[in-house]
C-alpha positions in Angstrom: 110.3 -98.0 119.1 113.1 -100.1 118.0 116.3 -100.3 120.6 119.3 -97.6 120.3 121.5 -101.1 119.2 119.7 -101.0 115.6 122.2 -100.0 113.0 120.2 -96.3 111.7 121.7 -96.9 108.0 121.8 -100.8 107.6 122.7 -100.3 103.8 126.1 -99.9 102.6 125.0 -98.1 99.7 122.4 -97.3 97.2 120.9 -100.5 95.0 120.4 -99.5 91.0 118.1 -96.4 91.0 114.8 -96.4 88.9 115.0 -93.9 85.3 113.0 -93.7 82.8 115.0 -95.0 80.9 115.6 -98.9 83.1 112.1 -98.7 83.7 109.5 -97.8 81.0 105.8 -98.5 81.0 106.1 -100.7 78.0 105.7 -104.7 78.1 108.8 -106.6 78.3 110.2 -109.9 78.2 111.6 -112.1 80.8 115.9 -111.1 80.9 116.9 -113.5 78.2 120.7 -113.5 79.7 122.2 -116.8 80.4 124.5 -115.8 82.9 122.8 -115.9 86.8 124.2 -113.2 88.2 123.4 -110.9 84.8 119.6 -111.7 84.9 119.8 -111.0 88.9 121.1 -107.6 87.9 119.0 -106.5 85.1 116.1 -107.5 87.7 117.4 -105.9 90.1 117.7 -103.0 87.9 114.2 -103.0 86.6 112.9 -102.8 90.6 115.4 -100.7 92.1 114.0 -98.1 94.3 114.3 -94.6 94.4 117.5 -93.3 94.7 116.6 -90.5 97.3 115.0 -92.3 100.7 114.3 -89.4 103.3 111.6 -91.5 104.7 110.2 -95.0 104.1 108.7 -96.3 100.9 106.3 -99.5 101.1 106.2 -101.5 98.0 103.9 -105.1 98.1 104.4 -108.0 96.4 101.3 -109.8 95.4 100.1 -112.8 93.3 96.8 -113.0 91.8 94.5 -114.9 89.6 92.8 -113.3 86.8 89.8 -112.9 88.6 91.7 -111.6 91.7 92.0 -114.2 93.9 94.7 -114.6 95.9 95.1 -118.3 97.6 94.7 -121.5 96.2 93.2 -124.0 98.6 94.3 -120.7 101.4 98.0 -120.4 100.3 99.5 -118.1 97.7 102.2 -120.7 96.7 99.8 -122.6 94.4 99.7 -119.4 91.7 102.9 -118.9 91.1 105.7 -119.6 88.4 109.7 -120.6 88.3 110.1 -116.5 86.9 107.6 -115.7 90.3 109.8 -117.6 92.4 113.0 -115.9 91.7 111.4 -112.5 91.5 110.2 -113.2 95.0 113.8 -113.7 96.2 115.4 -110.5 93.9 112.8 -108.3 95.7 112.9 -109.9 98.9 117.4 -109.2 98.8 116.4 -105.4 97.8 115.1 -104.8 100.8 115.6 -103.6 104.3 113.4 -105.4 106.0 110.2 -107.1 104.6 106.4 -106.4 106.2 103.6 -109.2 106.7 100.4 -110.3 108.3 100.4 -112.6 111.0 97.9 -114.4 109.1 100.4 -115.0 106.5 102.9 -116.5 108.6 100.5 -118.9 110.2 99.4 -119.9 106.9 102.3 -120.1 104.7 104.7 -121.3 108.0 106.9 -118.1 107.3 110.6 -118.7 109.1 113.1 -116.2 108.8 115.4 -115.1 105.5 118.1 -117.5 104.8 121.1 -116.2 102.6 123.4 -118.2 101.2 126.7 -116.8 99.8 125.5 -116.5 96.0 122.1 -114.1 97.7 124.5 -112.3 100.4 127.1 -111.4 97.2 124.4 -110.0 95.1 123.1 -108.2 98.2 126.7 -106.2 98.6 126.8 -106.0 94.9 123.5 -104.0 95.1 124.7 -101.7 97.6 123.4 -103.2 100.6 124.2 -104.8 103.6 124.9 -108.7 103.2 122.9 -109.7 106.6 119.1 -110.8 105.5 116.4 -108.5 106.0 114.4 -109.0 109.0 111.0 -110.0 109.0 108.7 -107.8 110.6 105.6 -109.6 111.5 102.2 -107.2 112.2 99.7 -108.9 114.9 97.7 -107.4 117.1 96.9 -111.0 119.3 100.8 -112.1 119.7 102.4 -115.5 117.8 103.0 -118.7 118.9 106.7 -118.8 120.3 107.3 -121.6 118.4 106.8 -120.5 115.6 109.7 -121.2 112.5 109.8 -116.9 112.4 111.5 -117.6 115.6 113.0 -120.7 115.6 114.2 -121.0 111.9 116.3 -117.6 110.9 119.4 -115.9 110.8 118.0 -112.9 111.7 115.4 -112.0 114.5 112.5 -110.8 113.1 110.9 -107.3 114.6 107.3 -108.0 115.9 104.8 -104.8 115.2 101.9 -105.4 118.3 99.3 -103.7 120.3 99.5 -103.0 124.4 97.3 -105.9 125.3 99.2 -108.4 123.0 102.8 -107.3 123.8 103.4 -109.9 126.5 102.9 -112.5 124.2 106.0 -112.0 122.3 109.2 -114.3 122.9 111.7 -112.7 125.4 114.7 -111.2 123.3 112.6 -110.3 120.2 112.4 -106.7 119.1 109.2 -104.8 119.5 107.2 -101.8 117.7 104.0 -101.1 120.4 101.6 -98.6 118.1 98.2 -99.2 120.1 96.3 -100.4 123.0 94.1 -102.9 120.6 94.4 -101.9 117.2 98.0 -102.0 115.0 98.7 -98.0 114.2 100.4 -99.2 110.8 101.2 -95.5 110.3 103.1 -95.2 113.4 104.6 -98.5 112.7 106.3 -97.3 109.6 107.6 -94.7 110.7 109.6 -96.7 113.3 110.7 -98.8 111.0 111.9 -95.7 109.0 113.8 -94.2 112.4 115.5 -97.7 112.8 116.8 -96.9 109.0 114.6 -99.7 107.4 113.7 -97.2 104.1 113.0 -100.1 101.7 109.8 -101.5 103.3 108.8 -104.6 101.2 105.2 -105.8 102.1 104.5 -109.6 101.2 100.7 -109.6 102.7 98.4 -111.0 102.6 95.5 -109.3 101.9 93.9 -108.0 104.9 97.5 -106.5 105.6 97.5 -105.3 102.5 93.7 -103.7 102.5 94.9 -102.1 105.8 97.9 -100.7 104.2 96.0 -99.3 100.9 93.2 -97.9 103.4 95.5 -96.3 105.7 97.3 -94.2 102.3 100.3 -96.0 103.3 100.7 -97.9 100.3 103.6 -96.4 97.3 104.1 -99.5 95.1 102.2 -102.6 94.3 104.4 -105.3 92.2 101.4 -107.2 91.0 102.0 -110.9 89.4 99.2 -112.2 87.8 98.5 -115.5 87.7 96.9 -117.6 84.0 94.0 -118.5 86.9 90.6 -118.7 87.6 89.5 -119.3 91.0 86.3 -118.5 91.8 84.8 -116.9 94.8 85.9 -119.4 97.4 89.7 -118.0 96.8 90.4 -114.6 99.3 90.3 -111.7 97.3 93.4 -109.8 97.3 92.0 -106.5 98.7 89.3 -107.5 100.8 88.1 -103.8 102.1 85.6 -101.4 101.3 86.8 -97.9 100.2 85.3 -95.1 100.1 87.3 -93.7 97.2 89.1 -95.5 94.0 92.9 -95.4 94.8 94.6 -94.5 91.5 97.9 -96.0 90.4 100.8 -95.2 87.5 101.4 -98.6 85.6 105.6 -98.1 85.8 106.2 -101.4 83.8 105.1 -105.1 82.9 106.9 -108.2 81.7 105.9 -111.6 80.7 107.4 -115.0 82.0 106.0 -117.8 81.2 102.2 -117.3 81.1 102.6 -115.0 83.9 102.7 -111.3 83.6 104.3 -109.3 85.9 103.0 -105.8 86.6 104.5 -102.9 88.8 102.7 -100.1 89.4 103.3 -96.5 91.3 100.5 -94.9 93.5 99.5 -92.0 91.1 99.5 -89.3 94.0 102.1 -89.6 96.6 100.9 -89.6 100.6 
């Protein structure tokens, strides 16, 4: 469980909630505004999350190719746009703290969040606090303490682990313990909801993701996809088997670029 010292309510207020009438399932354009801060808003508009958070909401973030692969010679960064890029950062500064694999941070050499004033102004501006949102990494063998997550942040990330693995985690970093070998990603939520982190944004990878979606722990996906082919030597997004077809609302797309930009609601809540 996360230490007594964790501010409960880290956001100052609510960011732009999500109506009808922000957010229809129709196709859209990329915000055609000139102005920065106005295309920041009307983004952040368009993902806001609900305004009533009793208990913690996951949304992903996820690029794909149009036959659903997800890396490009093993990283994501090879599928995506300019309009992915900044989209990445909007939904990454609308959250409370932001979920992924320790797969991922090997991978993609995850460090920390880095705000400058322009991202910590928008933050306040959205109703939320202007520190950067942690990182909370899931891994049940431990991370090298070397690691830029450690080493290149502003602020310590939270590290989600098992018993056997929990002595391999730097000295001074927060920890979630859900399970004696096996991540309890259920449990781990939840904590992460006590500690007041509502707005959990999940940016993979997949078998994160897969454990998430198999678990029933998944509410939103925010799918890009990618103008792509890849083939079967790319990792498939959802690599698991399940036993039942998960069913999801599509809540609204937009194009940028030759990207298009999905968001979609799980079609019966957990």
């Amino acid at each position: 469980m996360l230490p007594d010292t964790t501010d409960p309510s880290p956001a100052v207020g609510k960011p732009p909630a999500v109506t009808a009438a922000q957010n229809p399932a129709v196709l859209t354009r990329w915000p055609d505004a000139t102005d920065d801060d106005d295309v920041d808003d009307e983004l952040a508009a368009l993902y806001g999350w609900p305004a009533d958070l009793g208990s913690p909401v996951v949304r992903a973030n996820m690029i794909a190719s149009l036959d659903g692969g997800s890396t490009v010679d093993g990283r994501s960064a090879g599928l995506g746009n300019a309009q992915d890029e900044r989209l990445f950062s909007i939904l990454r500064d609308l959250a409370d703290v932001i979920l992924v694999g320790s797969g991922t941070v090997r991978a993609e050499r995850y460090g920390g969040v880095f705000l400058d004033a322009r991202r910590r102004a928008r933050r306040q501006r959205w109703g939320l606090s202007p520190a950067a949102p942690p990182i909370a990494v899931v891994t049940a063998r431990g991370l090298d303490p070397e690691s830029p997550l450690f080493t290149e942040t502003d602020t310590p990330p939270v590290v989600i682990t098992t018993e056997i693995a929990a002595d391999r985690v730097p000295d001074g970093i927060t920890k979630i313990i859900t399970g004696h070998d096996r991540v309890n990603l259920s449990v781990a939520v939840s904590a992460l909801g006590v500690a007041g982190h509502r707005r959990v944004h999940c940016e993979g990878g997949p078998a994160l993701l897969a454990s998430l979606i198999a678990d029933n722990l998944l509410d939103e996906c925010c799918l890009t996809i990618a103008p792509l082919l890849l083939g079967e030597r790319s990792t498939a997004l959802v690599p698991v088997d399940l036993r039942d077809p998960v069913r999801w609302t599509l809540s609204g797309a937009m194009i940028g670029g030759s990207h298009l930009f999905t968001r979609y609601r799980r079609a019966v809540g957990r």
